[in-house]
N, C-alpha and C positions, 0 to 999 in steps of 0.2 A: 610571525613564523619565520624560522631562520630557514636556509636551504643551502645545500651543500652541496654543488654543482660537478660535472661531471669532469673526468680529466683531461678529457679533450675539446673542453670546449662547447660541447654542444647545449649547455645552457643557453649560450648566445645569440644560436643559430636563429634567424628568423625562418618562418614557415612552419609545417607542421613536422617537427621532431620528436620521435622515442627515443626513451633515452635521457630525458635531461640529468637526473640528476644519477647517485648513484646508489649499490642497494641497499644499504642500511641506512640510505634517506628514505628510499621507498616503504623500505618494512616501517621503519618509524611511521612516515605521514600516513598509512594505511592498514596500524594498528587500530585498535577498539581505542573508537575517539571518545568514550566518556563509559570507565574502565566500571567491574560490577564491583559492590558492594562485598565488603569481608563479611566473615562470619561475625565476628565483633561489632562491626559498622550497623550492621542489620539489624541486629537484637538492641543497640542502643537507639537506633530510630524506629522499631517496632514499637519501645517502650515509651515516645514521643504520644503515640495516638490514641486520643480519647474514648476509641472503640466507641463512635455515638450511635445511639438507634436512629433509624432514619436519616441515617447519615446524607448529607449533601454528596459526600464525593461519590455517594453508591448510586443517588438520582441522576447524574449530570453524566455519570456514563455509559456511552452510548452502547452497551453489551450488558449495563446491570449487574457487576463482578458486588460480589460483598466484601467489599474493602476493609470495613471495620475486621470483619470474621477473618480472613486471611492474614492480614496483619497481626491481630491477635495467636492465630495461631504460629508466626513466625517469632514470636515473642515465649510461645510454650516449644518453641523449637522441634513442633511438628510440621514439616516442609511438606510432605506429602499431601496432609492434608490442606496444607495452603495451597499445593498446586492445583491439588482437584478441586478447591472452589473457585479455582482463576478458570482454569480452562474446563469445569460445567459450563459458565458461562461465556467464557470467549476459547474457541479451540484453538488461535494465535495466540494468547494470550504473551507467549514469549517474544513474538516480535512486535505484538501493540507494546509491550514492556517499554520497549527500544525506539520505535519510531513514534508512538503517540504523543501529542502535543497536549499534554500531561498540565501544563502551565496554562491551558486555556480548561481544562475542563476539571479532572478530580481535584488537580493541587491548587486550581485557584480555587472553589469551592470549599477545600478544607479548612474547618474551626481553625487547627490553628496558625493559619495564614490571617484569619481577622484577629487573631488573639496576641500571637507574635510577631507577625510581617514573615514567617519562614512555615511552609506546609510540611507537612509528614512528607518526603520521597516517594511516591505511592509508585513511579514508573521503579524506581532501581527496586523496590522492596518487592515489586511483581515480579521482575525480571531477576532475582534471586531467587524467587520460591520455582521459579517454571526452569530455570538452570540448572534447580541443584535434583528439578525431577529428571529431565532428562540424562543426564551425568549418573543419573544411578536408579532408573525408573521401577526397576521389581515387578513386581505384580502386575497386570494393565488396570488403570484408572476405573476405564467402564468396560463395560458388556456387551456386545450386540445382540439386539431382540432375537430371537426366534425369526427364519426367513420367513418372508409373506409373498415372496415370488414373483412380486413386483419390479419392473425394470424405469431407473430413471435418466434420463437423462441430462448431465448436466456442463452444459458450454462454456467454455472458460475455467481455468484454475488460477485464478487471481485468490484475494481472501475472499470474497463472497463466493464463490463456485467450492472455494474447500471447505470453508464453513458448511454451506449446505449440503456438499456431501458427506460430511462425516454426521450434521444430522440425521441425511436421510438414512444413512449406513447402521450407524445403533437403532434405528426403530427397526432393521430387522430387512429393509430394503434394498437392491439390489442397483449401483451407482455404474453409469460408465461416464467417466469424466474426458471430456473431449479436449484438447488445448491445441490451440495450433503453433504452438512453439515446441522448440524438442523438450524443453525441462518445465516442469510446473511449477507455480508460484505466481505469477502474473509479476503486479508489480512489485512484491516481497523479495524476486529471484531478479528482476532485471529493470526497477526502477527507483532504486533505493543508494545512495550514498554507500560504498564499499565500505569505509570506516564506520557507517552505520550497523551494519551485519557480517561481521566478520566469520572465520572458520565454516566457510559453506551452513551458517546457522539454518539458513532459507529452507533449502534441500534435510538438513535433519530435521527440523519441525515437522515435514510434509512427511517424511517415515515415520516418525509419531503417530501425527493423522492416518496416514494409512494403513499405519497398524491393527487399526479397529477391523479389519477386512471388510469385505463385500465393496469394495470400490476398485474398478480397473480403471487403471490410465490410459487412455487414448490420446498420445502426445503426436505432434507434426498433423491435427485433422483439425481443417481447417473449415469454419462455414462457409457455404457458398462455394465452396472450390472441391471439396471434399466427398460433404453432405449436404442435406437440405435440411429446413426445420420441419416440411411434409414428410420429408421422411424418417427424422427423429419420431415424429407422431405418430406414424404407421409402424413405428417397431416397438416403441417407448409408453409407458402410462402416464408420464407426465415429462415435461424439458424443463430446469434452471436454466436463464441465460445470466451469465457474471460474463458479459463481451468486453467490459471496460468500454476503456476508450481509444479507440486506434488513429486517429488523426490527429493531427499537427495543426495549429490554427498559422498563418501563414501573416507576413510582417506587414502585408497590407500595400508594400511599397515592393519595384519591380528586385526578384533575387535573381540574380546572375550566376550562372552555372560557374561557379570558383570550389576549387579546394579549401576548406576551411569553412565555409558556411553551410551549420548543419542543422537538426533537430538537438537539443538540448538530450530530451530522451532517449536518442540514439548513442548518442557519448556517454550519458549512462550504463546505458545496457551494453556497451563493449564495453567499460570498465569493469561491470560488473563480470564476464563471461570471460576475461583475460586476463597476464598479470599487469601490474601496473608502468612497467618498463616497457611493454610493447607496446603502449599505447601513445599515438602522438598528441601531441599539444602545441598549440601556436605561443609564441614565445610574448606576444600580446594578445590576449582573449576580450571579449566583449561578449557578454551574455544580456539577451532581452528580453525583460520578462521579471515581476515581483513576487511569487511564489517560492514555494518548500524546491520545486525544480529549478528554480534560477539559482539557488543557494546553493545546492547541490550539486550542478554542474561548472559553478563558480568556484564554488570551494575546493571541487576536486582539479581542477585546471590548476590552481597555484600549488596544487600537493603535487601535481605531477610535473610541477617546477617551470612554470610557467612565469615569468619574471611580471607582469602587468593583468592582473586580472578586474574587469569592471563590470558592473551589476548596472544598465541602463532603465530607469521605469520612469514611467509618463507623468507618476502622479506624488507626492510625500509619501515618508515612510510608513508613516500613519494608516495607507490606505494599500499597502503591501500586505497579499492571504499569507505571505511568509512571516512566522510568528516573531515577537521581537527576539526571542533565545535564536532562531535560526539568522535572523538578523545580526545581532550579536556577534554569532561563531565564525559570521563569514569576515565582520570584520576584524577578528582578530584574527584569519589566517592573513590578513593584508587585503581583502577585496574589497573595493571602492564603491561605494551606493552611490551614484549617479542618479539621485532622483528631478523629477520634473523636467525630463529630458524626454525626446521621441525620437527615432530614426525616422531618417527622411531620405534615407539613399545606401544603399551598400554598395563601396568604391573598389574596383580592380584596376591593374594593369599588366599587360602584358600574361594576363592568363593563372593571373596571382590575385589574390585577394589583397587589398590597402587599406582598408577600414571603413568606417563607418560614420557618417555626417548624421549628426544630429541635431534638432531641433529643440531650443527651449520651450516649456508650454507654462500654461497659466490657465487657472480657471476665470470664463468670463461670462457672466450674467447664469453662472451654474454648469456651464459646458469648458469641456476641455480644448483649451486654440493653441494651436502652435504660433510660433513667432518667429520675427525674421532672423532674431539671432541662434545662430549657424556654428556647429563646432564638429572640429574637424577630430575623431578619436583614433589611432594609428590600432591596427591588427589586421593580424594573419589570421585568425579564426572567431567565425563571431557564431554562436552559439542561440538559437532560438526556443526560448520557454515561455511564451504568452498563451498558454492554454492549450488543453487537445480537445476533440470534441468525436460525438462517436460518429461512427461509420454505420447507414441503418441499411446501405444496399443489401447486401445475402437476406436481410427478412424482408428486403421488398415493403410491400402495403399491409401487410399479415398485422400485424400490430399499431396500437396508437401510439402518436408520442406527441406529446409536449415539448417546445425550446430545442427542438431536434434530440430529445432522451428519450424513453419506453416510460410510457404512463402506468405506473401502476396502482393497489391500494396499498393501505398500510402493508398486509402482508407478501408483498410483492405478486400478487395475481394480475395479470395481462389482461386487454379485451378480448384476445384469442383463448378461449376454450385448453384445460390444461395444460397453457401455458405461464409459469413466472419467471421473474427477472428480478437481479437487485447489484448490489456496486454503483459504477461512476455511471455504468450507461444506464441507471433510472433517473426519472425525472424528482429535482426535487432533493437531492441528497446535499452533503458539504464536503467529496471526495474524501473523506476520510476512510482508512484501513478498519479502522475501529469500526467507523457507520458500516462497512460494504461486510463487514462479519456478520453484524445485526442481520443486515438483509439476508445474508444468506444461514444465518441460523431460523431466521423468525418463517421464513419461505419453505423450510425443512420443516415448520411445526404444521405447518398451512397444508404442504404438499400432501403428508400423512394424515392427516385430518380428511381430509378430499377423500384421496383416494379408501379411506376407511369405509366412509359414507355409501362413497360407491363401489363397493366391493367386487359387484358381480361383471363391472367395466373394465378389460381387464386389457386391451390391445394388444402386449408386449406379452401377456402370459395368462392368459383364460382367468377364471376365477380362482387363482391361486391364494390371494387374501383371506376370500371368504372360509374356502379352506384350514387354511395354516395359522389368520388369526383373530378371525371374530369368533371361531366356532370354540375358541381358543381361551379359555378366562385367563390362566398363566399368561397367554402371551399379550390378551388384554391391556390385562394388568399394570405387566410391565412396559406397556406400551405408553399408557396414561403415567405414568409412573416419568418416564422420560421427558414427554410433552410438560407436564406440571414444572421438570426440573429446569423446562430450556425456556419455557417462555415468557 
């Protein structure tokens, strides 16, 4: 990656500087880093795919989209209808397009990856049919059921909190979606690579979504500070929890209160919420940590012209959750995979940050040991990405969990009574965007189902169900009609 530094100089600067480079660096480095597909591009890899029954790429994903079916019909150059079989089954369907790691699941599974060593495109061919809906949507997709009067409750708007409300929302039910940040989106809106999701895509998806109405935003309400989850329950007939994950796992070795040593995910999230010139960066970075987040905020550190940027993990590349494509991109922006490496000390002076002493490791008798040799890595900003983990304080004992997650069953039902959950804070998942839509679609078919059954239990609003949709064949109907289509 070339860079094109600024004219006074402050490429050079050491410490945290805005500003490095100048703006038609910026706009370049924090363009759409891997550009859509032409209309010509499309229909000649549409016409690539076997269209097979029981396709592989349609089992392996985790939303169940009919891959074959969409494809095809981007091939009969009906987009509309390839959108609406992408987002039936995933209501992101435009940002999984973007961020899914597409090379572990549909495109490695695809025929013709064992046939030719090269899969059908399946992310860009999604992520054309769901652009070229939004850019000119017409009609709305679906319909919302007939109301049943029902009030749910659903914490967080990450993808599993908007997934399930827009489930809950078409069956006819009535969503307040609580987030305790000002903009919704969870990690879609402020934990994702800028160059990842360009032109506020985040923020127009969630208009889509909440196009369907019956869902109000309740942004800046926070659990536990807010409200309570008793009293989500004494107002509510059911609660979604999508809380993610809010914690920081911490380097294990003592961090000294310096400028420059931060969470990984919080450099994201002010990239993400500002422009890219106002944000500073050390003019040596040091990020720790082998995930999609160490890439991330590695990658974007040399884009924001940051002259030395390094990628520290304990262990081979091999055994990095960061896929070898994100691997890959980071090393062509210039960042340096330091593997088999540990920190063992973060260095300051004078009220300054100086870098970071690391430990060589090795695996011995099965375990990871560090070793006596010692290297000394020079930076003004070191960057922390070795996992987050959730936060279960505001639910208290109220629910079980596992490995410190929320135990649930398959369809996200808690041990607490009317309550589910699904995303990163269940137990059990593989953090993925893709998986935490499932949850929170599959928890929408669950929720409705429930509260069908018990119609006349009604907390939030009397027997209004019984009412408005069992007594109801129409709205029955199309209630069953919905559930069949989502599950």
């Amino acid at each position: 990656m070339s860079v094109t530094p600024s004219a006074d100089g402050r490429h050079l600067s050491d410490g945290l500087v805005a500003g490095r480079l100048d703006d038609a660096q910026y706009d370049q480095h924090f363009s759409d880093a891997h550009p859509p597909l032409t209309r010509a591009q499309a229909l000649v890899e549409a016409e690539r795919c076997y269209y097979c029954f029981d396709a592989p790429c349609t089992q392996i994903c985790p939303t169940g989209i009919d891959i074959p079916s969409f494809i095809h019909r981007i091939a009969q150059e009906n987009l509309r209808g390839a959108a609406q079989t992408i987002l039936e089954s995933n209501p992101l369907g435009g940002m999984c397009a973007r961020v899914c790691p597409t090379e572990q699941l549909c495109e490695r599974d695809c025929v013709r990856m064992a046939k030719d060593g090269k899969p059908v495109e399946i992310g860009l061919l999604q992520r054309f049919a769901t652009d070229a809906h939004f850019e000119n949507p017409g009609a709305p997709l679906f319909q919302r059921a007939a109301s049943t009067g029902r009030r749910i409750a659903v914490v967080g708007a990450g993808p599993a909190g908007l997934a399930c409300a827009h489930g809950l929302a078409r069956r006819g039910h009535e969503v307040f979606l609580y987030e305790a940040r000002p903009k919704l989106g969870g990690l879609n809106e402020y934990g994702l690579a800028t160059y990842k999701t360009v032109d506020q895509y985040a923020q127009r998806e969630i208009d889509w979504l909440l196009s369907i109405g019956g869902i109000t935003p309740r942004c800046d309400q926070q659990l536990g500070r807010d409200f309570t989850l008793d009293g989500l329950l004494a107002s509510h007939d059911a609660v979604f929890l999508g809380l993610g994950l809010g914690g920081v796992n911490a380097l294990g070795i003592a961090e000294p209160a310096l400028p420059g040593l931060m969470n990984a995910v919080d450099f994201i999230a002010t990239l993400r919420q500002n422009a890219p010139a106002t944000v500073p960066v050390g003019r040596r970075v040091v990020v720790v940590g082998g995930g999609m987040t160490a890439v991330d905020a590695a990658v974007q550190a040399r884009l924001l012209g940051a002259e030395e940027v390094s990628i520290v993990y304990r262990r081979g590349r091999e055994s990095m959750s960061a896929s070898t494509v994100e691997q890959d991109w980071a090393l062509k922006n210039g960042v340096r995979l330091l593997t088999w490496m540990a920190p063992v000390a973060v260095e300051g002076e004078g009220g300054h940050l100086t870098g970071v002493q690391v430990a060589r490791t090795l695996m011995n008798d099965g375990k990871l040991q560090l070793t006596e040799d010692h290297l000394h890595l020079p930076a003004d900003m070191v960057l922390k990405a070795i996992g987050q983990s959730f936060l279960p304080q505001p639910l208290g004992d109220a629910l079980e969990r596992r490995a410190g997650r929320i135990l649930t069953d398959e369809d996200g039902r808690t041990s607490l009574s009317r309550v589910w959950a699904g995303g990163d804070c269940r137990f059990g998942g593989q953090d993925l965007t893709v998986e935490a839509v499932e949850h929170g679609k599959r928890a929408a078919v669950s929720i409705d189902a429930d509260l069908r059954m018990n119609a006349t239990h009604a907390p939030g609003s009397g027997t209004a169900l019984a009412a408005a949709g069992a007594a109801s064949a129409a709205s029955a109907a199309s209630a069953a009609s919905v559930v069949g289509l989502s599950a």
